[in-house]
N, CA, C and O atoms as CSV, one atom per row, in Angstrom:
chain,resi,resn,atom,element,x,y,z
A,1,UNK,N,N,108.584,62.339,73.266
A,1,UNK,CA,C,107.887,62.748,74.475
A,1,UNK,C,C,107.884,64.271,74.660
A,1,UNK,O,O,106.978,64.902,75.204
A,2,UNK,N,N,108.902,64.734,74.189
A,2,UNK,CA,C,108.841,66.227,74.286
A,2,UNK,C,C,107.749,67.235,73.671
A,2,UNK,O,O,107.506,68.418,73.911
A,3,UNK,N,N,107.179,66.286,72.769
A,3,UNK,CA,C,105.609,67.114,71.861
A,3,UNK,C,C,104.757,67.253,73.280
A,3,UNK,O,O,104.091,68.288,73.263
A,4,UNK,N,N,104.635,66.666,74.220
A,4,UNK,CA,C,104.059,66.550,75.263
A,4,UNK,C,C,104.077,68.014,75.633
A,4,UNK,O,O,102.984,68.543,75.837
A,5,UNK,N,N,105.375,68.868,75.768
A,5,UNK,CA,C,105.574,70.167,76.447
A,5,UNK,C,C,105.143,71.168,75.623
A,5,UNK,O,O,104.692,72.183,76.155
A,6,UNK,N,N,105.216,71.044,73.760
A,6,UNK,CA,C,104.513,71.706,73.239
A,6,UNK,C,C,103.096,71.870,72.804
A,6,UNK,O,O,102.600,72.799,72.165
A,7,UNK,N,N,102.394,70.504,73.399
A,7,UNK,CA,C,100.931,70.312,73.671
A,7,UNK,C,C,100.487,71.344,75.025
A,7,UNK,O,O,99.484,72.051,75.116
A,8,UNK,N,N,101.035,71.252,75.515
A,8,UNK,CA,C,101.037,71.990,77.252
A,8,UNK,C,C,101.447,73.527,76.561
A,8,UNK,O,O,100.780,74.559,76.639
A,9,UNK,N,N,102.184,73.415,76.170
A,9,UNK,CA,C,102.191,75.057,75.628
A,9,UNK,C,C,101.149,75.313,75.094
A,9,UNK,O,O,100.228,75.897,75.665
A,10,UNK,N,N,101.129,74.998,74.155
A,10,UNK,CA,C,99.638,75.654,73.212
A,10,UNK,C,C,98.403,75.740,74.029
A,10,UNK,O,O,97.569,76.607,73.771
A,11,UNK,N,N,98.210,74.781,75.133
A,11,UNK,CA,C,97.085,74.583,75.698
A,11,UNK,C,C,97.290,76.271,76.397
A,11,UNK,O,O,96.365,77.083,76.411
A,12,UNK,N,N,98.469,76.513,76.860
A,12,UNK,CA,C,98.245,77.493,77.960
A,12,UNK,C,C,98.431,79.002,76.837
A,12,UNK,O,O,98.078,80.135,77.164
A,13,UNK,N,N,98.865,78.741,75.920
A,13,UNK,CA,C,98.967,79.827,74.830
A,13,UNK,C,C,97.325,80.705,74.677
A,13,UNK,O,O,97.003,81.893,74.643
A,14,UNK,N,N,96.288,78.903,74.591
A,14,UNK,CA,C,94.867,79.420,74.230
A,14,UNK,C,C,94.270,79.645,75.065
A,14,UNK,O,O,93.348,80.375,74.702
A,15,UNK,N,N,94.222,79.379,76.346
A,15,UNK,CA,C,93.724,79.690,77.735
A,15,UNK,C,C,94.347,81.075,78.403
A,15,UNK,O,O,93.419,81.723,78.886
A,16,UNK,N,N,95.449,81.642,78.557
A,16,UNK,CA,C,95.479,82.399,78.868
A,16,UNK,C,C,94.868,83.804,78.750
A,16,UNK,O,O,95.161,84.575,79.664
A,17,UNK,N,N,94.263,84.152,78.014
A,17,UNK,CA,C,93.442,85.433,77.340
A,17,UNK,C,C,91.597,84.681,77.910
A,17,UNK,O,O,90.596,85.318,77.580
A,18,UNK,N,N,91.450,83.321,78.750
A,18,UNK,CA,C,90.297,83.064,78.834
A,18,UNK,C,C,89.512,84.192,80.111
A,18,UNK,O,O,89.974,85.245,80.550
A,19,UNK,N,N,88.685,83.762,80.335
A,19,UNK,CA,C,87.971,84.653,81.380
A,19,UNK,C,C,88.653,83.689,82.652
A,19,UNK,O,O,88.642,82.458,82.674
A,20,UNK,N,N,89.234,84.579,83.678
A,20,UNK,CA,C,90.356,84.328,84.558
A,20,UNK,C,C,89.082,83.518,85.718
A,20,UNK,O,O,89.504,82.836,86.652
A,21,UNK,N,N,87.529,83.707,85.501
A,21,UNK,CA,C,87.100,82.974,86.447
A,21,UNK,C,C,87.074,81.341,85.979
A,21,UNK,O,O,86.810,80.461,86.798
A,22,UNK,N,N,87.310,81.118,84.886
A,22,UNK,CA,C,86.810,79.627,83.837
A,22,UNK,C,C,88.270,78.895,83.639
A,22,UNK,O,O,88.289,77.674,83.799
A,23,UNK,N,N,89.476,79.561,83.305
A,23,UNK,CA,C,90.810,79.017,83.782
A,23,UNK,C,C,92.110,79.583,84.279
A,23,UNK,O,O,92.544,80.727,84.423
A,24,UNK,N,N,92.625,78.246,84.512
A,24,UNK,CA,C,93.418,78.669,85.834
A,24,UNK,C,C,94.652,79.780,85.339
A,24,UNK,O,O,94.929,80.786,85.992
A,25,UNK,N,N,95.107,79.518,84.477
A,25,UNK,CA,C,95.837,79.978,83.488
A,25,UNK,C,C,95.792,81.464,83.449
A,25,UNK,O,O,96.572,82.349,83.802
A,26,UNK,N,N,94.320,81.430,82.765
A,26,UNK,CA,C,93.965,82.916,82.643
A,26,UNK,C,C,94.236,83.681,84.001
A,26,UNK,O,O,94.953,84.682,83.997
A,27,UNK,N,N,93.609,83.163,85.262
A,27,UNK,CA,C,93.585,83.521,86.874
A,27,UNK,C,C,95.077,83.931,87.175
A,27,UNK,O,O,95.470,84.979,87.687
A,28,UNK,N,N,95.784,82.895,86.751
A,28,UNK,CA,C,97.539,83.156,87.257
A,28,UNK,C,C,97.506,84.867,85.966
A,28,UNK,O,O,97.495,86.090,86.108
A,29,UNK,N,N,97.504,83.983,84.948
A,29,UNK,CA,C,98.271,85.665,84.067
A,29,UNK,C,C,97.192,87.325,84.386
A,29,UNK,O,O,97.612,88.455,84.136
A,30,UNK,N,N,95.724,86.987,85.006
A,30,UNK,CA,C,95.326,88.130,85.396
A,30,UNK,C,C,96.145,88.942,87.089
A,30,UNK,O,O,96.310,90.125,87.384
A,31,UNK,N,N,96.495,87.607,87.888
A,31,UNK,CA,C,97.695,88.327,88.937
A,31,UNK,C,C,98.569,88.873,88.339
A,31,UNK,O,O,98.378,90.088,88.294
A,32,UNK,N,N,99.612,88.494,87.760
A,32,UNK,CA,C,100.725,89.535,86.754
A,32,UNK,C,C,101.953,87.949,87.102
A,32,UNK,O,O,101.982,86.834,87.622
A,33,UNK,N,N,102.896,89.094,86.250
A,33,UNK,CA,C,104.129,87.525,86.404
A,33,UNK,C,C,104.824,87.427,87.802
A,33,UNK,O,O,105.681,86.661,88.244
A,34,UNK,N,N,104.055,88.619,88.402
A,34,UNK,CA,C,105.082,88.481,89.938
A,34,UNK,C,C,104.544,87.085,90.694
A,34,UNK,O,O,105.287,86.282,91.260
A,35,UNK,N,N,103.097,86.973,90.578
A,35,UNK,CA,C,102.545,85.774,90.727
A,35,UNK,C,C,102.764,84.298,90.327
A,35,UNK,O,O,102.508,83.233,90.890
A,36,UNK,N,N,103.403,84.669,89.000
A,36,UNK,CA,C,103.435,83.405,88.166
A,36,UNK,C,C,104.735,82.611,88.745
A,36,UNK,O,O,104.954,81.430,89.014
A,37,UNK,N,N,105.504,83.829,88.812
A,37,UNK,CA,C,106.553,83.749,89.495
A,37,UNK,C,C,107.131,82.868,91.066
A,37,UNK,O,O,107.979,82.074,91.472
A,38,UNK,N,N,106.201,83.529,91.418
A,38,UNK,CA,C,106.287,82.816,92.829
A,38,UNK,C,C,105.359,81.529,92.965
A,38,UNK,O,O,105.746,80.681,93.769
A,39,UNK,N,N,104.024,81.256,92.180
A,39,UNK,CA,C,103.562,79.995,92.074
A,39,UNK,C,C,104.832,79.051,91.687
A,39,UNK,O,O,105.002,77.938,92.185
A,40,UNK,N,N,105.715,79.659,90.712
A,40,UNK,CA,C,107.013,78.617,90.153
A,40,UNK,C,C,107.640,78.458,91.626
A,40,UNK,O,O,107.826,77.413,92.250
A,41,UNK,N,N,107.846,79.445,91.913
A,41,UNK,CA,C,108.967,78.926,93.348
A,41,UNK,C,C,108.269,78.600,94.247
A,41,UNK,O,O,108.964,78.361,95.234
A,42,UNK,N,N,107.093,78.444,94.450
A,42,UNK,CA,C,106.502,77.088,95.186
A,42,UNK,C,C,106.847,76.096,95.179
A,42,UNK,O,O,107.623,75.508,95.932
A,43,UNK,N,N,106.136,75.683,94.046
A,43,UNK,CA,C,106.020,74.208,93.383
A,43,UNK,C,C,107.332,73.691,93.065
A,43,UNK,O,O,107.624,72.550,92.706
A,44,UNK,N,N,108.156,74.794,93.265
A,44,UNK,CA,C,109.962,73.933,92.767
A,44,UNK,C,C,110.419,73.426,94.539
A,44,UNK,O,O,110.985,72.373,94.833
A,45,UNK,N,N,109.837,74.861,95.822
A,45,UNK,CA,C,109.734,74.138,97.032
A,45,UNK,C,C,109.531,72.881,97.611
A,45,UNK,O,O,110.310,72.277,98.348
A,46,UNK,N,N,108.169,72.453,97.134
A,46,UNK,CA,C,107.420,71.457,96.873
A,46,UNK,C,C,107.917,70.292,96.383
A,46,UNK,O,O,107.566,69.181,96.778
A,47,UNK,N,N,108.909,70.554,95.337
A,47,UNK,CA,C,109.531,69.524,94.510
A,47,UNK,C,C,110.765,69.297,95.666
A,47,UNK,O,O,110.967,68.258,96.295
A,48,UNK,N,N,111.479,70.487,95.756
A,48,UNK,CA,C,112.354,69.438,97.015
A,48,UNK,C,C,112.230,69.336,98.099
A,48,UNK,O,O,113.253,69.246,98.777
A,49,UNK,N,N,111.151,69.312,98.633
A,49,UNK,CA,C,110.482,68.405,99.975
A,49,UNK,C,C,110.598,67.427,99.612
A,49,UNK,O,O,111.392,66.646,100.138
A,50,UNK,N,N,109.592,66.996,98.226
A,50,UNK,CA,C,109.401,65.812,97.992
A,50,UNK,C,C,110.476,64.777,97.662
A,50,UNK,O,O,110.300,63.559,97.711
A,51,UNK,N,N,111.893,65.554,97.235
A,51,UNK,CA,C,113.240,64.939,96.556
A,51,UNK,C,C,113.757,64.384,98.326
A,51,UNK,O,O,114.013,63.243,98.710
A,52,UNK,N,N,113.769,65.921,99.242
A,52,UNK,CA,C,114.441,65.143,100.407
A,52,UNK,C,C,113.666,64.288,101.247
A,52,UNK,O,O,114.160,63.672,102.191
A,53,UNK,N,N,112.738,64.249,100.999
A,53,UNK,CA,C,111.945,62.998,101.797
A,53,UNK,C,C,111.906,61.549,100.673
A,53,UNK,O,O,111.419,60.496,101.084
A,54,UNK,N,N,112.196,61.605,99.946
A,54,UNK,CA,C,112.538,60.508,98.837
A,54,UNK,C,C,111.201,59.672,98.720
A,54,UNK,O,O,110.938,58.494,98.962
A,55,UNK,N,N,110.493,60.689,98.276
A,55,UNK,CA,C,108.767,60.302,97.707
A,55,UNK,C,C,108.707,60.471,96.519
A,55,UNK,O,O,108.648,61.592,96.015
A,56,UNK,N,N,108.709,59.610,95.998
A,56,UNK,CA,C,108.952,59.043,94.263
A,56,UNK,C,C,107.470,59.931,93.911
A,56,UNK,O,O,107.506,61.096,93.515
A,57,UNK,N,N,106.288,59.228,94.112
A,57,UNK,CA,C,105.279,59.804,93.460
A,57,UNK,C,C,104.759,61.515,94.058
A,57,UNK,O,O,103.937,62.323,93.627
A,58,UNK,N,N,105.453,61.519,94.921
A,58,UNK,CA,C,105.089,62.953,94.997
A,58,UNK,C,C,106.068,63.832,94.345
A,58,UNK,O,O,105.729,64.970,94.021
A,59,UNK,N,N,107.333,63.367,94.114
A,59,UNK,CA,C,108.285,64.189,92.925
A,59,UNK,C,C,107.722,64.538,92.094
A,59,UNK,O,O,107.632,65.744,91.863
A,60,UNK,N,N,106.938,63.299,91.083
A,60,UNK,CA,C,106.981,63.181,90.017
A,60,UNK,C,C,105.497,64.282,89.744
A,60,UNK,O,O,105.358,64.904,88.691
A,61,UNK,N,N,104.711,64.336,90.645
A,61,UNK,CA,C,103.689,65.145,90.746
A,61,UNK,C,C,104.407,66.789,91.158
A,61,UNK,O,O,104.294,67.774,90.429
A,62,UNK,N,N,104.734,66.776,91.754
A,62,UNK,CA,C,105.347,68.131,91.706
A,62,UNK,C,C,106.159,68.504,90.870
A,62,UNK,O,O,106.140,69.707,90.610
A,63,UNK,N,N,107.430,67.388,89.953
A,63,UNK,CA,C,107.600,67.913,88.643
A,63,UNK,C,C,106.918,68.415,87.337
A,63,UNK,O,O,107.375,69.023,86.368
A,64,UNK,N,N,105.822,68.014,87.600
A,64,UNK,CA,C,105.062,68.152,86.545
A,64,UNK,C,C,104.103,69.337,87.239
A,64,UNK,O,O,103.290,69.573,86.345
A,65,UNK,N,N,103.875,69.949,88.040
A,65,UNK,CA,C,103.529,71.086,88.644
A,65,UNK,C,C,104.828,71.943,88.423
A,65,UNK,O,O,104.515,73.106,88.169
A,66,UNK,N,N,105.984,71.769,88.436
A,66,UNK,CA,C,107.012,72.672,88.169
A,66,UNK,C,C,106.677,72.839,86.692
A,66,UNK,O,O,106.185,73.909,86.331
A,67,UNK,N,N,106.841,72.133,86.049
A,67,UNK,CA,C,107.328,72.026,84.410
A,67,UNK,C,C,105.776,73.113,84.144
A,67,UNK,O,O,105.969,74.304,83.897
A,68,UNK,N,N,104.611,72.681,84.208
A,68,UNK,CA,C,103.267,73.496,83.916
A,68,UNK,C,C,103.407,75.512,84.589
A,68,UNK,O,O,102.907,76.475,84.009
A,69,UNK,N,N,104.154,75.550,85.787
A,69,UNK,CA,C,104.317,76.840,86.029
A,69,UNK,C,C,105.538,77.441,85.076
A,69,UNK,O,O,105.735,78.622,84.791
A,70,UNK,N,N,106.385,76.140,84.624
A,70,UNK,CA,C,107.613,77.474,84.264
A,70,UNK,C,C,106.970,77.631,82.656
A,70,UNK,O,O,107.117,78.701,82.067
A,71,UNK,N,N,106.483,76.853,82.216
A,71,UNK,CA,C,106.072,77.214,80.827
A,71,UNK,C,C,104.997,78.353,80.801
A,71,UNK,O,O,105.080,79.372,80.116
A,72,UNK,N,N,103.727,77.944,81.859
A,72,UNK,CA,C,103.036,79.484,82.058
A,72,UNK,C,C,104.102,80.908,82.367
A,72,UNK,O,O,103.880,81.933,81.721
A,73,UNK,N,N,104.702,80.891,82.899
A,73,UNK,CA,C,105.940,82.212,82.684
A,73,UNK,C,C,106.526,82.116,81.661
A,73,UNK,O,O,106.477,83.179,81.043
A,74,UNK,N,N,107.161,81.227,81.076
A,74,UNK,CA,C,107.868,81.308,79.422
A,74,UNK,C,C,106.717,82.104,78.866
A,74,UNK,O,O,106.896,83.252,78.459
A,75,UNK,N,N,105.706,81.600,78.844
A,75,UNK,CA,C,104.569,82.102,77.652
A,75,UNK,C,C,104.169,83.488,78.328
A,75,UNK,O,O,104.000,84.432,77.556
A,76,UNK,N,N,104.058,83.630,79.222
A,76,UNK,CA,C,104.307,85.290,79.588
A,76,UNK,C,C,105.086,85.957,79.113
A,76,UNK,O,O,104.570,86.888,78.496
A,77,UNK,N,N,106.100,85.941,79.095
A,77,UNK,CA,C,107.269,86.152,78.942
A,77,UNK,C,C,107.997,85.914,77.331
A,77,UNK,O,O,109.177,85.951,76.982
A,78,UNK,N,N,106.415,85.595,76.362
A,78,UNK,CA,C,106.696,85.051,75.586
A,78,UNK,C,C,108.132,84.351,74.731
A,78,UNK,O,O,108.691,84.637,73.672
A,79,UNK,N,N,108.340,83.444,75.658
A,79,UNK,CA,C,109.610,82.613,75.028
A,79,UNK,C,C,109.311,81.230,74.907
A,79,UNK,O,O,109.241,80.625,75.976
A,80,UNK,N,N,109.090,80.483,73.707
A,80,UNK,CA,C,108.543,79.893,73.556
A,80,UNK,C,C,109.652,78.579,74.023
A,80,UNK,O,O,110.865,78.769,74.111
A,81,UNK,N,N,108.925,77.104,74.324
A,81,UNK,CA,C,109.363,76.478,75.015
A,81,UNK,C,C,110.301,75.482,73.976
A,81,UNK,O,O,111.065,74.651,74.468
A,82,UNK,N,N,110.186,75.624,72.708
A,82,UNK,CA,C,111.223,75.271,72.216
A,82,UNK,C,C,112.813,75.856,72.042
A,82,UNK,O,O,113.883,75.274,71.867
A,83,UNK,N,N,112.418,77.398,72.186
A,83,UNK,CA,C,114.403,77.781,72.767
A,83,UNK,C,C,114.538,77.405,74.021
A,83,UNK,O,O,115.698,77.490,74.425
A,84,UNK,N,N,113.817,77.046,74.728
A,84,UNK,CA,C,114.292,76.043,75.814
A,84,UNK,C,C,114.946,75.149,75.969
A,84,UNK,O,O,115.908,74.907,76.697
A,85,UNK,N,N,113.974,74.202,74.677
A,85,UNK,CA,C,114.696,73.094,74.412
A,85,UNK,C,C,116.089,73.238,73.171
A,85,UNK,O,O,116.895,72.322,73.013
A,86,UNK,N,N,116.125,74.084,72.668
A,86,UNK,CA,C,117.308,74.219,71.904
A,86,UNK,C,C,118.365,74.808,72.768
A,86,UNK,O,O,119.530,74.822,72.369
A,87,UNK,N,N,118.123,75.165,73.618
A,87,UNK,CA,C,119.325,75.700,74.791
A,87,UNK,C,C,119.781,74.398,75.704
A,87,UNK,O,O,120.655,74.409,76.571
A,88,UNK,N,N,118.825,73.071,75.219
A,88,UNK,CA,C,119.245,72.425,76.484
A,88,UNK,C,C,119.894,71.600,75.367
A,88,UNK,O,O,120.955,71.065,75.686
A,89,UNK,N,N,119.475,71.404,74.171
A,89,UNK,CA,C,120.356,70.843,72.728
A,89,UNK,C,C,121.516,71.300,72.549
A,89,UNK,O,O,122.415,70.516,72.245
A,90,UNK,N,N,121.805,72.853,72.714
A,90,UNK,CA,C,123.321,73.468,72.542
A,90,UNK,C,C,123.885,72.594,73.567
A,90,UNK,O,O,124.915,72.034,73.193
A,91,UNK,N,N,123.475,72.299,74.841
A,91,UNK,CA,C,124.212,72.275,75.831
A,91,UNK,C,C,124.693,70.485,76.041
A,91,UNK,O,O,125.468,70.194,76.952
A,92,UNK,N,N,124.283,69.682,75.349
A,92,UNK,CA,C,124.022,68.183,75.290
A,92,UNK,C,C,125.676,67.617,74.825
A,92,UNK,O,O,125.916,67.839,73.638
A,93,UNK,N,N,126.442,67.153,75.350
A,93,UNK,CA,C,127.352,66.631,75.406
A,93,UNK,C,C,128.306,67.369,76.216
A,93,UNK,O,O,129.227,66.703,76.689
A,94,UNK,N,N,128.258,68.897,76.526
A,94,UNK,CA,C,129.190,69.727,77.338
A,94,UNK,C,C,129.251,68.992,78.859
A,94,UNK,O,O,128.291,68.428,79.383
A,95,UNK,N,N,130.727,69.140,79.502
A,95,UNK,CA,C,130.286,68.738,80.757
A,95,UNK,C,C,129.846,70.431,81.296
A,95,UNK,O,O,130.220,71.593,81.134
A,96,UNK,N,N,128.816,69.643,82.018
A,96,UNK,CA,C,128.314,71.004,83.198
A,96,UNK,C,C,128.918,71.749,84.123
A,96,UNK,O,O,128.377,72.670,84.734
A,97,UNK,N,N,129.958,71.407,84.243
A,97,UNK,CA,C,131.178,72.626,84.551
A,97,UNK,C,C,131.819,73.442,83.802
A,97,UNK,O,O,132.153,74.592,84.089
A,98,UNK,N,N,132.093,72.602,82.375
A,98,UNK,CA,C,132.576,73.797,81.336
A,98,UNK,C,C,131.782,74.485,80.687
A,98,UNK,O,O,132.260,75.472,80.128
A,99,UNK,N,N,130.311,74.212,80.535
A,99,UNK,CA,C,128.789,75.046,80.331
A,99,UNK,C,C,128.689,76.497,81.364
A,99,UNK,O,O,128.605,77.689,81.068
A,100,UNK,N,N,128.737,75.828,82.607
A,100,UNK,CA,C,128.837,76.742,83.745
A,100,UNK,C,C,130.405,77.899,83.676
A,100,UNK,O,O,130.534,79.032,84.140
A,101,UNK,N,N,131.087,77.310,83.150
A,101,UNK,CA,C,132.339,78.581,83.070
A,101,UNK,C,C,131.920,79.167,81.868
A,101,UNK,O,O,131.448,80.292,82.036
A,102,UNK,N,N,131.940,78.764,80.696
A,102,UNK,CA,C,131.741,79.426,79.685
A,102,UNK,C,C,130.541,80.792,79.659
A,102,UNK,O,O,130.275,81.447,78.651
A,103,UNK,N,N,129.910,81.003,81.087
A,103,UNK,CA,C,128.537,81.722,80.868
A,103,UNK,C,C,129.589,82.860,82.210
A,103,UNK,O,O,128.900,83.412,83.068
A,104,UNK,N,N,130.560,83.008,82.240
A,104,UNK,CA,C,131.319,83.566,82.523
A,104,UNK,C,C,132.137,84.599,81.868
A,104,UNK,O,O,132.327,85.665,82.454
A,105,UNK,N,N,132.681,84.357,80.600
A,105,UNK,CA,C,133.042,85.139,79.997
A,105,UNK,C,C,132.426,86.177,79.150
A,105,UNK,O,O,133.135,86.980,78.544
């Protein structure tokens, strides 16, 4: 399922350089990343409205509005969304407290 996020990448890889009136993509990266930026911290807003009101299908729609903004900033930012996923691979059996100390030292 995860080819899914690198389908979504590429899509926004080839769209971004489009004419910013034809996609959306292009529109966000012609604002700059301060934009991209804060579209992300919307839609992560958005996401926990939807978590504390315990609206299943509106989560799941706003996760996937999260996941589409943070990869448009990765790809700004050019970091591609597989050290993402290899950062979340390093991290796969650690408990999340000793992950969280270790980024301490």
């Amino acid at each position: 399922m995860t080819d899914i996020l690198q389908k979504l990448e590429a899509t926004i890889l080839a769209r971004r350089d489009a004419d910013p009136k034809d996609s959306y993509v292009a529109n966000l990266r012609a604002k700059g990343r301060a934009k991209m930026a804060e579209k992300l911290g919307e839609e992560a807003v958005e996401a926990v409205i939807a978590a504390v009101q315990d609206d299943k299908p509106e989560m799941t729609s706003e996760a996937a509005d999260v996941l589409f903004h943070l990869i448009v900033l990765l790809a700004d930012m050019d970091i591609p969304i597989d050290d993402v996923l290899t950062e979340i691979a390093r991290r796969e059996g650690l408990s999340g407290l000793t992950e969280k100390a270790s980024r301490k030292d």
